[in-house]
C-alpha positions as a printed NumPy array, in Angstrom:
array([[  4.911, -12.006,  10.924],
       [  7.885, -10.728,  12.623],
       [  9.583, -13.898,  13.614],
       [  8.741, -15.015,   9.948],
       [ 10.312, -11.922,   8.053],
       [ 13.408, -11.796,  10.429],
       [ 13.696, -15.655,  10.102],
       [ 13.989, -16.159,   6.014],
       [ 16.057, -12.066,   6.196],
       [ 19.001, -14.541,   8.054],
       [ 18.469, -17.39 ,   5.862],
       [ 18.908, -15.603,   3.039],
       [ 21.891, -13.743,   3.747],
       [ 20.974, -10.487,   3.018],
       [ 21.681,  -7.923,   5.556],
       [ 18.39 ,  -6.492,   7.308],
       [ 17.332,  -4.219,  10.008],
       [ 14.275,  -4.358,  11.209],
       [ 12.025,  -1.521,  13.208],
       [  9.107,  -1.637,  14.725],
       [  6.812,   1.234,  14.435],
       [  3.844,   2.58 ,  13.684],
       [  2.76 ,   3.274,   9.871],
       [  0.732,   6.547,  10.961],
       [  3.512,   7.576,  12.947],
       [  7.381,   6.223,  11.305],
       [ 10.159,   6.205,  13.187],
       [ 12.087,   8.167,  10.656],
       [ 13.662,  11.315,   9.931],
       [ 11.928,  13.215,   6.832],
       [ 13.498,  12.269,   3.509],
       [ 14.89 ,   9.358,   4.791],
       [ 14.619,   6.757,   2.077],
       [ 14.982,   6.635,  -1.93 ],
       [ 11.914,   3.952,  -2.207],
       [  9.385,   2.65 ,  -0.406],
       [  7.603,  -1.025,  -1.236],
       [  4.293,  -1.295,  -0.279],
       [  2.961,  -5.018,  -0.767],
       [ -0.853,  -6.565,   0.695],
       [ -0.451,  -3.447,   3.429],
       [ -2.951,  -0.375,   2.418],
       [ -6.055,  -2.55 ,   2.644],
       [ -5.836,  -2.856,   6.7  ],
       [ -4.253,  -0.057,   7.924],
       [ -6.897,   1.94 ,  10.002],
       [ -6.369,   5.004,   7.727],
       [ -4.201,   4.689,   4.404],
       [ -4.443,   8.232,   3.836],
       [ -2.193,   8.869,   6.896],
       [ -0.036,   5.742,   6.276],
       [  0.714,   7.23 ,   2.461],
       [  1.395,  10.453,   3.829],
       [  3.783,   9.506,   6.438],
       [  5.354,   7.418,   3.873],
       [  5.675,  10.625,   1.396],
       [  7.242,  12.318,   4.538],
       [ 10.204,   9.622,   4.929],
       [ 10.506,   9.327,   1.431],
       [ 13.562,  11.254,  -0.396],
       [ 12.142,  13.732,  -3.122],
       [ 11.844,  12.144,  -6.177],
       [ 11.924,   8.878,  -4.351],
       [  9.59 ,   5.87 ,  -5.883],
       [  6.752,   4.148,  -4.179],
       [  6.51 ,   0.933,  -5.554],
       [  3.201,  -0.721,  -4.735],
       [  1.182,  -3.948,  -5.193],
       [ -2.138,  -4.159,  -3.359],
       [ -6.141,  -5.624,  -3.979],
       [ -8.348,  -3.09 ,  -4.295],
       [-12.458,  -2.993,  -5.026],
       [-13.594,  -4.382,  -8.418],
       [-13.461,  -1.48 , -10.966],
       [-16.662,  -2.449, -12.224],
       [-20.089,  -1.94 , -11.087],
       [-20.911,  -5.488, -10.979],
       [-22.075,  -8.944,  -9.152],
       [-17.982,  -9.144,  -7.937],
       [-18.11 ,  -5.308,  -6.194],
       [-21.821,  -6.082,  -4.568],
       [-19.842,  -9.178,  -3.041],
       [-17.195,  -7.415,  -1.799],
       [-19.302,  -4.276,  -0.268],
       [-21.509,  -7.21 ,   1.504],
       [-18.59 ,  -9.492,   2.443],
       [-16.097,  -6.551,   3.881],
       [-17.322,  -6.899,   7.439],
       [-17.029, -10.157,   8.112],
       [-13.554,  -9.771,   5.875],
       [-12.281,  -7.113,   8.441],
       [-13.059,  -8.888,  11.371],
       [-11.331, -11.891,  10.321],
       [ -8.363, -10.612,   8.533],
       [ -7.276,  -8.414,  10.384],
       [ -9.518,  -5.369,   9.629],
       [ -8.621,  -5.955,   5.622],
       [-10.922,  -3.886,   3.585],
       [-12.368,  -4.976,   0.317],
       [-13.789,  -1.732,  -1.704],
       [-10.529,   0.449,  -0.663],
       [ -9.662,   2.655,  -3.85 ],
       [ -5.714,   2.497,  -3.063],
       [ -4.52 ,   4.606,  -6.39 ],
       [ -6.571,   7.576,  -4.946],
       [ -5.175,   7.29 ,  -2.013],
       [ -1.992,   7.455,  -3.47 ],
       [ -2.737,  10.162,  -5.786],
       [ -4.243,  12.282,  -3.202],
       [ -0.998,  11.971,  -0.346],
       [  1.754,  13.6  ,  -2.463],
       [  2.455,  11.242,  -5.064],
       [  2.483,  11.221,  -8.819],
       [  1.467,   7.362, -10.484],
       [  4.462,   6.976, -13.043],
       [  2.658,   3.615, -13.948],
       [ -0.274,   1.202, -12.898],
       [ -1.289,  -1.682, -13.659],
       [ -4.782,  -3.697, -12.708],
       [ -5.392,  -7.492, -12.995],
       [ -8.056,  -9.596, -11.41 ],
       [ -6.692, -12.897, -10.33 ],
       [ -9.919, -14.58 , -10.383],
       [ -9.261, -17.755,  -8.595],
       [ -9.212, -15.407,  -5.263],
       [-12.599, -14.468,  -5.636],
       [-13.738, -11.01 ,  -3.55 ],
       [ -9.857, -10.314,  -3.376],
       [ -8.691, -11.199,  -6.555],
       [ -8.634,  -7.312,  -7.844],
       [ -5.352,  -5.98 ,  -7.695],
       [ -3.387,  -3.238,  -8.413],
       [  0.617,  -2.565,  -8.904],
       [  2.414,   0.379,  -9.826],
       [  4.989,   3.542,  -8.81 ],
       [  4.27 ,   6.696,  -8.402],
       [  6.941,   9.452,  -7.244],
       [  7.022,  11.593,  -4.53 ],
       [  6.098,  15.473,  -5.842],
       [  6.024,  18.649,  -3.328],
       [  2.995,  20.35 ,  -1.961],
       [  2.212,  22.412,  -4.955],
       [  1.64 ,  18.706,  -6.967],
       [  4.829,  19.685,  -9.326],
       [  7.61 ,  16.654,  -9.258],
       [ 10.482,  17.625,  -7.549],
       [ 12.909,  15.81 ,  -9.953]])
């Protein structure tokens, strides 16, 4: 994915630099950053509750988290039973991608305020055709926004 990303960031002309690091653990000072983009990531990190916290850490107050992720069916239905009883065999071959993750609570529980969200099932994708995409802000400790 590396070789890819670094690839079409020359083709396209567009200045990039690109670290290596550890989402649990970012190689970044706090309040580094005005916005964060999180795309296809939260599903298969080992624990997104550390991943969104780190990324609250590096992000400037006020800063946006823009996000766009699948998540588990928000119904009780046939498409949820198929993703609880698919999810192993989806981790182990996509590289440990979890089906039934509820991202926004994630979100909402690591420092961050949901501005706006916005769910869609793309059904042609089957168990992973539940998405989510939103921002949410950064607020301080106390759950008040900073700006």
């Amino acid at each position: 994915m590396e070789d890819f990303a670094e690839k079409n960031a020359r083709i396209s002309g567009v200045p990039f630099h690109f670290v290596l690091g550890d989402v649990g653990k970012l190689p970044f000072p706090d309040d580094s950053f005005d916005a964060i983009v999180s795309t296809l990531v939260l599903c298969s990190v080992p624990n997104p509750n550390v991943a969104l916290k780190e990324a609250c850490r590096v992000l400037k107050p006020g800063g946006i988290f823009f996000y766009w992720e699948h998540v588990r069916s928000p119904d009780n239905n046939l498409l949820r039973l198929q993703q609880r009883f698919l999810e192993p065999a989806q981790q182990l071959l996509a590289d440990g991608c979890h089906l039934t993750r509820e991202t926004e609570s994630y979100i909402m529980s690591s420092g961050f305020q949901v501005l706006s969200s916005t769910r869609y099932n793309f059904k042609p994708l089957g168990v992973i055709g539940p998405h989510i995409a939103g921002l949410a802000e950064r607020i301080n400790v106390e759950g008040t926004k900073l700006s």
